[in-house]
C-alpha positions as a Python dict, from the first residue, in 0.01 Angstrom:
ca = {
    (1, 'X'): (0, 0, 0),
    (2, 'X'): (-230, 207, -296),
    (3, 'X'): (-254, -48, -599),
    (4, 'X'): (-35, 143, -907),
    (5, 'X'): (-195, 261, -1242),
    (6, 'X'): (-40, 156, -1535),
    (7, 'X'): (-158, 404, -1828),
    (8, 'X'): (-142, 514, -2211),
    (9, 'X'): (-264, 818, -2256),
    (10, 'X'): (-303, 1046, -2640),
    (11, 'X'): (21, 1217, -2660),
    (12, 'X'): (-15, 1416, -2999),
    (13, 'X'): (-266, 1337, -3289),
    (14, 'X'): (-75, 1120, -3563),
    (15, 'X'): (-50, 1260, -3902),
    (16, 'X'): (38, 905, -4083),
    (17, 'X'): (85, 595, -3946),
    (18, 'X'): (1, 522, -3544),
    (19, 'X'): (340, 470, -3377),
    (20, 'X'): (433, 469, -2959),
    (21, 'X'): (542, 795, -2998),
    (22, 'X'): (162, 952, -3034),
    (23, 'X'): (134, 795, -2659),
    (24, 'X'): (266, 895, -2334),
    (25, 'X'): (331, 622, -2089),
    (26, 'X'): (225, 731, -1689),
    (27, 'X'): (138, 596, -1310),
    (28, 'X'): (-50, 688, -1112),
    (29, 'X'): (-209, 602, -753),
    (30, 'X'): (-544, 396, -782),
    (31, 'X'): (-829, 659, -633),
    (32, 'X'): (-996, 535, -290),
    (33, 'X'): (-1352, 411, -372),
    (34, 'X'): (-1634, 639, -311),
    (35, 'X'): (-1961, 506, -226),
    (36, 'X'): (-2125, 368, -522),
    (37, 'X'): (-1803, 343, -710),
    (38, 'X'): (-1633, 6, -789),
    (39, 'X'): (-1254, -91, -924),
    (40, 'X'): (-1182, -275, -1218),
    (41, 'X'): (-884, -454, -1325),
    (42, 'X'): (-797, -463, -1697),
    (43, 'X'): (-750, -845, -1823),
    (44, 'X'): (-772, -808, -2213),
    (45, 'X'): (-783, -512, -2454),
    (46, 'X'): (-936, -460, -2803),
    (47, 'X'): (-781, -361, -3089),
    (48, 'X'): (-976, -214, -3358),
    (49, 'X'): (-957, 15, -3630),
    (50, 'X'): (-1232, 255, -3558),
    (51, 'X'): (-1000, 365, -3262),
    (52, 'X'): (-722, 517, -3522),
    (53, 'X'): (-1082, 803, -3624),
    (54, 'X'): (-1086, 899, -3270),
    (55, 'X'): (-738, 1018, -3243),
    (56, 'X'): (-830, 1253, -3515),
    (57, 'X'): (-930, 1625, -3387),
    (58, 'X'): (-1256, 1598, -3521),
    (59, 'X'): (-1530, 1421, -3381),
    (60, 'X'): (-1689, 1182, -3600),
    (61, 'X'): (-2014, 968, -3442),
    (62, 'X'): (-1868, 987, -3113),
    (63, 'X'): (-1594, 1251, -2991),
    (64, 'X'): (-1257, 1268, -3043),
    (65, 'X'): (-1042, 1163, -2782),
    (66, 'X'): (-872, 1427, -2606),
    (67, 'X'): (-509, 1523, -2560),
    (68, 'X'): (-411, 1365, -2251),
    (69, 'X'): (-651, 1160, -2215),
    (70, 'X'): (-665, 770, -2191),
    (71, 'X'): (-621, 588, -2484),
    (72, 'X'): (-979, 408, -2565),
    (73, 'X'): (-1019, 70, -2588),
    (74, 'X'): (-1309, -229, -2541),
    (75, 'X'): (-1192, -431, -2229),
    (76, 'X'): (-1299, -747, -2043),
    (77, 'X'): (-1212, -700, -1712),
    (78, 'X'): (-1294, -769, -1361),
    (79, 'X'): (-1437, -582, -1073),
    (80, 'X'): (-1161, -656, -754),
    (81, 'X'): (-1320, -422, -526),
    (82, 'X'): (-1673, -292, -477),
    (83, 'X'): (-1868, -25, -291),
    (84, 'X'): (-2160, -79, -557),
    (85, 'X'): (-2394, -379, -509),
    (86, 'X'): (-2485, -366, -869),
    (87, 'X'): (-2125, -475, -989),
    (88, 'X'): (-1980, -737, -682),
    (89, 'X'): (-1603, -768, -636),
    (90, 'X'): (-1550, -1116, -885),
    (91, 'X'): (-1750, -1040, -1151),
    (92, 'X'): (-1664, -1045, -1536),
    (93, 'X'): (-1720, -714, -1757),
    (94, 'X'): (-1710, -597, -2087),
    (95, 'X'): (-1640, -208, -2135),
    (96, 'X'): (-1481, 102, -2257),
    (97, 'X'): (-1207, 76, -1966),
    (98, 'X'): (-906, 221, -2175),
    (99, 'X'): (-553, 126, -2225),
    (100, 'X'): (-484, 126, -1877),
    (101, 'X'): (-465, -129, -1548),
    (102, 'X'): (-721, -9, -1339),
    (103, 'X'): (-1016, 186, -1359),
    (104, 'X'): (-1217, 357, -1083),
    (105, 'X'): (-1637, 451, -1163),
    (106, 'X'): (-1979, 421, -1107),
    (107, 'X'): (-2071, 274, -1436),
    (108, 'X'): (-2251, 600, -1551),
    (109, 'X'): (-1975, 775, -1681),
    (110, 'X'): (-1861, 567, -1942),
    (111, 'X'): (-1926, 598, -2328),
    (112, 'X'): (-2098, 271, -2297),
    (113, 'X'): (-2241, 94, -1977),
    (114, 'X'): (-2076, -207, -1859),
    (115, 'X'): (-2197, -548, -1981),
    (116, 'X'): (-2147, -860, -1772),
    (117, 'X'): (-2030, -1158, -1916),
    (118, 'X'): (-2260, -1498, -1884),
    (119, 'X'): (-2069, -1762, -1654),
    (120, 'X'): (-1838, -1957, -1802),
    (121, 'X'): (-1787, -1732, -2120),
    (122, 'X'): (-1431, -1792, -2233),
    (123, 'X'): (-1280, -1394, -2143),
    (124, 'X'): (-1169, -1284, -2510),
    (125, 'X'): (-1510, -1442, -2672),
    (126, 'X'): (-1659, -1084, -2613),
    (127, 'X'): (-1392, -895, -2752),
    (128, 'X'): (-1381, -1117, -3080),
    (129, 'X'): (-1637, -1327, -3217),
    (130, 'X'): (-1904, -1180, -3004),
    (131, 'X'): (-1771, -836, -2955),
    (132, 'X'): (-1824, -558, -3204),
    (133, 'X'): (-1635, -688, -3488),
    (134, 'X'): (-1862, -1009, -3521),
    (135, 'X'): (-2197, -773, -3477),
    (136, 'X'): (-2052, -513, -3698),
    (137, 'X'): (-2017, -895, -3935),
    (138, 'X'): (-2336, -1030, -3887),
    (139, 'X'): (-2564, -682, -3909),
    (140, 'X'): (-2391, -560, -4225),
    (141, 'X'): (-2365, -830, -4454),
    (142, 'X'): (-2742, -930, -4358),
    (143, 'X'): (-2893, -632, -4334),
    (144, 'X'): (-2683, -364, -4534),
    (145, 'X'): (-2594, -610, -4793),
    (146, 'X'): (-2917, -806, -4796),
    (147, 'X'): (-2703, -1124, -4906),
    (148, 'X'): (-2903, -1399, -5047),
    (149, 'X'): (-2849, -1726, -5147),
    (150, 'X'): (-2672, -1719, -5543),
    (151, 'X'): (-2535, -1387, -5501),
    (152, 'X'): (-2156, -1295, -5575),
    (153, 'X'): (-2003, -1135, -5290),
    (154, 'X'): (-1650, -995, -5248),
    (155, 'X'): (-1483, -935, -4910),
    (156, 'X'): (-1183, -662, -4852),
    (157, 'X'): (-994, -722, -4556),
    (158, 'X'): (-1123, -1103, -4524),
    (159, 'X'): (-897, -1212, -4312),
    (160, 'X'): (-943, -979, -4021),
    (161, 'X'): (-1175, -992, -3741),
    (162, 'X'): (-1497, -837, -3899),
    (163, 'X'): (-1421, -937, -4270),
    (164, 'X'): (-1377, -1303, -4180),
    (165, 'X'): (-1672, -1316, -3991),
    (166, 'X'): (-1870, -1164, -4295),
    (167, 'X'): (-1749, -1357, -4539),
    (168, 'X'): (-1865, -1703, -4318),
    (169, 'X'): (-2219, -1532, -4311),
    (170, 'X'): (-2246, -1502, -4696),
    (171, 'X'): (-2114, -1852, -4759),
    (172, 'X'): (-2365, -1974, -4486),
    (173, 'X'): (-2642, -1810, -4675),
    (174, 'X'): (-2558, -1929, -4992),
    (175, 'X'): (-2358, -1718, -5157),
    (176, 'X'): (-2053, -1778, -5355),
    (177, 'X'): (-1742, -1537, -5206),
    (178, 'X'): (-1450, -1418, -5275),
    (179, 'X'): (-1228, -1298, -4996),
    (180, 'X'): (-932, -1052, -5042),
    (181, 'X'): (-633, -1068, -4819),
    (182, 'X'): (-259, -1003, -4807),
    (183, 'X'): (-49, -1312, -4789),
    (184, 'X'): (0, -1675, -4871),
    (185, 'X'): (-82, -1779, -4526),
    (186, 'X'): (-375, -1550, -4495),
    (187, 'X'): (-517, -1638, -4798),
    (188, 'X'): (-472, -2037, -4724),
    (189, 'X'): (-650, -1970, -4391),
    (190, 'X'): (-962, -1863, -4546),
    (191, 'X'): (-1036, -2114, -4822),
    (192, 'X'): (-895, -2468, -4558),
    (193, 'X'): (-1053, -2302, -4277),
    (194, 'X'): (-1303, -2040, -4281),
    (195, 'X'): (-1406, -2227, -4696),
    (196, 'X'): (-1427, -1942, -4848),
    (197, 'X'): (-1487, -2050, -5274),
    (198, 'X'): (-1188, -1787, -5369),
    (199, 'X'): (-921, -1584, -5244),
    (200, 'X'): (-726, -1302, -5400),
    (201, 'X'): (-400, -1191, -5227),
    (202, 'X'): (-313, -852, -5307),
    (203, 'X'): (20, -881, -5208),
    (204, 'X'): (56, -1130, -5509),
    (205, 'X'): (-194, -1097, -5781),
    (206, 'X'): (-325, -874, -5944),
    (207, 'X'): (-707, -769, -5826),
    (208, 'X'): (-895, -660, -6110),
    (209, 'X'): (-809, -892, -6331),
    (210, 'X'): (-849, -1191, -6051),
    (211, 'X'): (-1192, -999, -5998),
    (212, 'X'): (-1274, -1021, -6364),
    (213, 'X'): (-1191, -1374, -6387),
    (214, 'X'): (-1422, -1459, -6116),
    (215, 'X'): (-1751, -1241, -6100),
    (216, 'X'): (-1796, -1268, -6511),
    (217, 'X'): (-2121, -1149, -6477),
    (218, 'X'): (-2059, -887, -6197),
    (219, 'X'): (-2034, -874, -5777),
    (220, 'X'): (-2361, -838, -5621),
    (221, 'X'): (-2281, -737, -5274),
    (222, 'X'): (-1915, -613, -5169),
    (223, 'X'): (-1825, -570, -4788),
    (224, 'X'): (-1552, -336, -4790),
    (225, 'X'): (-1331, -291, -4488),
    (226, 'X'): (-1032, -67, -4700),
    (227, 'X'): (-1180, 191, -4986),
    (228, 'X'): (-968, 371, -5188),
    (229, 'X'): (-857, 262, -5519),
    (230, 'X'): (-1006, -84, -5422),
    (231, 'X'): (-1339, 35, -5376),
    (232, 'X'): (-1274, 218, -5717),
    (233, 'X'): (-1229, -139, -5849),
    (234, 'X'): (-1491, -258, -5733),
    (235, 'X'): (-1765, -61, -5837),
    (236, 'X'): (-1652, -93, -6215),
    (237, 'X'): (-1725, -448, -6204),
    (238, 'X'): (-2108, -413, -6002),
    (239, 'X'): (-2377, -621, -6111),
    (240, 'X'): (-2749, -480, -6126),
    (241, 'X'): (-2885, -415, -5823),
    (242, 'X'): (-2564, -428, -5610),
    (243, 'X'): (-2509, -326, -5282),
    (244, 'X'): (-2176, -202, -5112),
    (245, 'X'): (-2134, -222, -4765),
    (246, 'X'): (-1915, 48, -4616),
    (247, 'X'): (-1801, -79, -4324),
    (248, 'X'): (-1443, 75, -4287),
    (249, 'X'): (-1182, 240, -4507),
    (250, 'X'): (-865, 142, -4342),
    (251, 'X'): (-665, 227, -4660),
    (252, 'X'): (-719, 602, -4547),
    (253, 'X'): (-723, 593, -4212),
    (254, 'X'): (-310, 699, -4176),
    (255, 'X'): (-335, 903, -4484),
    (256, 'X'): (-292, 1307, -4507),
    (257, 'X'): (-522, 1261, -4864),
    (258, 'X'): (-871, 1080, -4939),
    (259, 'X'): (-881, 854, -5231),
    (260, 'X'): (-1119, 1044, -5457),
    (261, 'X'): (-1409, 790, -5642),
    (262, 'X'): (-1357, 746, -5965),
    (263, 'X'): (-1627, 513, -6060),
    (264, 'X'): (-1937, 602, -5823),
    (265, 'X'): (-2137, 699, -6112),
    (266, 'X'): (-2142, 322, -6180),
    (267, 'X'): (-2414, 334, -5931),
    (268, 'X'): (-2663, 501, -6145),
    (269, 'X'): (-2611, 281, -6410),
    (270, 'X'): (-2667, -43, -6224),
    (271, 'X'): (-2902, 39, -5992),
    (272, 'X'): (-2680, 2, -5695),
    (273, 'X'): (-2654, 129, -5336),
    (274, 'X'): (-2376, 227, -5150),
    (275, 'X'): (-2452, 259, -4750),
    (276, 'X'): (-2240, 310, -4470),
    (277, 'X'): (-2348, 218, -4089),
    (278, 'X'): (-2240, 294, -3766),
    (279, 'X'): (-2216, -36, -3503),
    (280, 'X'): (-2391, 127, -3240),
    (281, 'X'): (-2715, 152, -3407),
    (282, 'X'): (-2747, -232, -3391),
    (283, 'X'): (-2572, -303, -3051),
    (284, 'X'): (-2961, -316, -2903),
    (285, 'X'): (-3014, -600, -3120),
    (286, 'X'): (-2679, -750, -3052),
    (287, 'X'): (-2854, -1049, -2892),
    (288, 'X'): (-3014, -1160, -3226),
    (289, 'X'): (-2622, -1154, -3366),
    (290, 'X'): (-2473, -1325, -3065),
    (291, 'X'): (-2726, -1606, -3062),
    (292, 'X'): (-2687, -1659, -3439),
    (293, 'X'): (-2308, -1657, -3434),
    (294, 'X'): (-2319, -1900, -3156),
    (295, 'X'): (-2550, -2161, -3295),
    (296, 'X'): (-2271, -2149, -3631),
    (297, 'X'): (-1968, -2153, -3367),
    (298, 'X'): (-2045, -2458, -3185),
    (299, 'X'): (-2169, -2641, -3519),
    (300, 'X'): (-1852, -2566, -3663),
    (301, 'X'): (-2001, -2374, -3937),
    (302, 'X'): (-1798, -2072, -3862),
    (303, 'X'): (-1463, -2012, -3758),
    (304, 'X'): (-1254, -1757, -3602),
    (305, 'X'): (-904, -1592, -3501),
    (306, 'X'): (-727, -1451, -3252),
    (307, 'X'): (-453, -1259, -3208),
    (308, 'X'): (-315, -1272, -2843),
    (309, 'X'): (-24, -1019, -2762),
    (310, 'X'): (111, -989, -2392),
    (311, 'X'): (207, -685, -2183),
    (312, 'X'): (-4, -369, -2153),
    (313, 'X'): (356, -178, -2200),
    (314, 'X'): (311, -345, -2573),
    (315, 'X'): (17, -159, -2633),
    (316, 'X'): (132, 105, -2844),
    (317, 'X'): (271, -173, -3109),
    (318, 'X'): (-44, -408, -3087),
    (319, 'X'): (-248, -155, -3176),
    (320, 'X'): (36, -59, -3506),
    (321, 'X'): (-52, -454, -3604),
    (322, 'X'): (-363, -398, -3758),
    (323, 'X'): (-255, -109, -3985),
    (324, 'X'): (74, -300, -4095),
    (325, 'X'): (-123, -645, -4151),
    (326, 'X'): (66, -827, -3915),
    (327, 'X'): (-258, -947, -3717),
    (328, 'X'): (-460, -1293, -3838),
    (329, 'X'): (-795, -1203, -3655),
    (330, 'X'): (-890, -1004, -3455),
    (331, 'X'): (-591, -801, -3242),
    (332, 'X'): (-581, -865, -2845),
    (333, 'X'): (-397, -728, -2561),
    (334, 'X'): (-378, -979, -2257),
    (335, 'X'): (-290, -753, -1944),
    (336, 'X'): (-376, -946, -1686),
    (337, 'X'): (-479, -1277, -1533),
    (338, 'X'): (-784, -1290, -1360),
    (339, 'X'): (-749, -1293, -1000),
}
């Protein structure tokens, strides 16, 4: 009996906020392999807000994903069958396999090749602390925001998979940080857990004057996962010599309108910089980010989150979760068991 393919594929591009019904739900048969060709089966999916830019029309650094087609997504997964001797039946891997049970190819085809996972790496490790979101941590608060020990840094978004992550690396180099974050809970996690020096929930307080009572003489670096009018904030209160970090702007992402800057020209007068980057200029180095992140993990000098939802047929509403602030850490799909 053919093996049958659960899948989530684009239905319509959203115009606000992501919901199931931008997503058709279909089966089909699993293909018969063709000679160098092997068959993955999807264990965990990735979450992450980069994903919600694709859906657009337009392409941005990659292209945009088509109508019809299969919802992206990071995966770890597991090749069950094999008729490619350079990924055996058994083994662990780490790719862009889609919202979807099974997966036929040759490894070529995809937007990224396949990565095998060391033996005996716990299966979501990849997809969290040394997935994307704790590269896209490590590379841009050390190299985009240059953080040193003494400086001021602020953190949008600090409780979520990359902004927690960033926020650990500034306090581990010496920095004093402030990390902002919706909720009571949130906000507790990062200054018993991940010892952050402040927090500032949004939900609760007010930010600019919370900002004002703690960076007196200015922020020095600010890693912002949200823009709009927080970003605005921000860069009225910039110290000499500051750097932003653009990292993501999730505050626009389900928005019809841009937040138009108010307070760039800031900039000029304090000698800042402003820089966006794109992941996948790094991921060659991503072994000097995964070996750093691990030597802090097992000393306990760094801490992480999860966020384990069930049920591929979920998928649609795990992915909603990181838009709505319902995720601590970083969102996860578990489809699958390994076999």
């Amino acid at each position: 009996m053919s093996l049958v393919n659960r899948q989530w594929l684009l239905a319509n591009r959203p115009a606000e906020l992501v919901s199931r019904d931008n997503f058709e739900y279909k089966e089909t048969p699993v293909p018969d392999l063709k000679e160098g060709e092997f068959l993955i089966k999807n264990l965990y999916l990735s979450f992450d807000p980069t994903l919600r830019v694709w859906m657009n029309e337009a392409d941005s650094y990659v292209s945009a994903i088509e109508i019809g087609e299969v919802m992206r997504a990071s995966t770890v997964a597991q090749v069950v069958d094999s008729k490619n001797d350079a990924y055996p039946k058994g083994e662990f891997l780490v790719g862009m396999f889609g919202w979807q049970d099974y997966m036929v190819t040759d490894g070529t085809s995809l937007m990224l090749p396949p990565r095998r996972l060391p033996a005996g790496t716990p299966l979501t490790m990849p997809l969290s602390i040394f997935g994307i979101t704790g590269i896209t941590a490590y590379f841009g608060m050390k190299e985009i925001g240059q953080v040193k020990e003494g400086d001021v840094v602020v953190v949008s978004g600090a409780a979520g998979a990359t902004g927690s992550v960033a926020a650990q690396i500034a306090r581990l180099k010496g920095a004093t940080v402030i990390g902002i974050a919706g909720g009571e809970e949130k906000c507790q996690w990062l200054k018993e857990s991940a010892k952050l020096h402040h927090t500032i929930d949004y939900k609760s307080e007010n930010i600019a004057e919370r900002l004002k009572e703690l960076c007196p003489k200015g922020i020095d670096v600010y890693y912002d996962n949200v823009g709009g009018d927080l970003l605005d904030t921000v860069l009225s209160m910039i110290s000499i010599n500051a750097r932003i970090v653009l990292c993501g702007a999730i505050s626009d992402y389900n928005s019809k309108d841009t937040y138009a800057l108010k307070n760039y020209t800031n900039l000029i007068v304090q000698r800042g910089t402003m820089q966006g980057f794109i992941i996948l200029d790094y991921l060659p180095r991503s072994d000097e980010a995964i070996g750093d992140l691990l030597s802090w993990v097992q000393s306990g000098e760094l801490v992480y989150q999860e966020d384990i939802q069930e049920g591929l047929e979920n998928a649609p509403e795990a992915f909603q979760r990181i838009f709505t602030g319902k995720n601590k850490g970083k969102q996860l799909l578990k489809v699958a068991d390994p076999e």
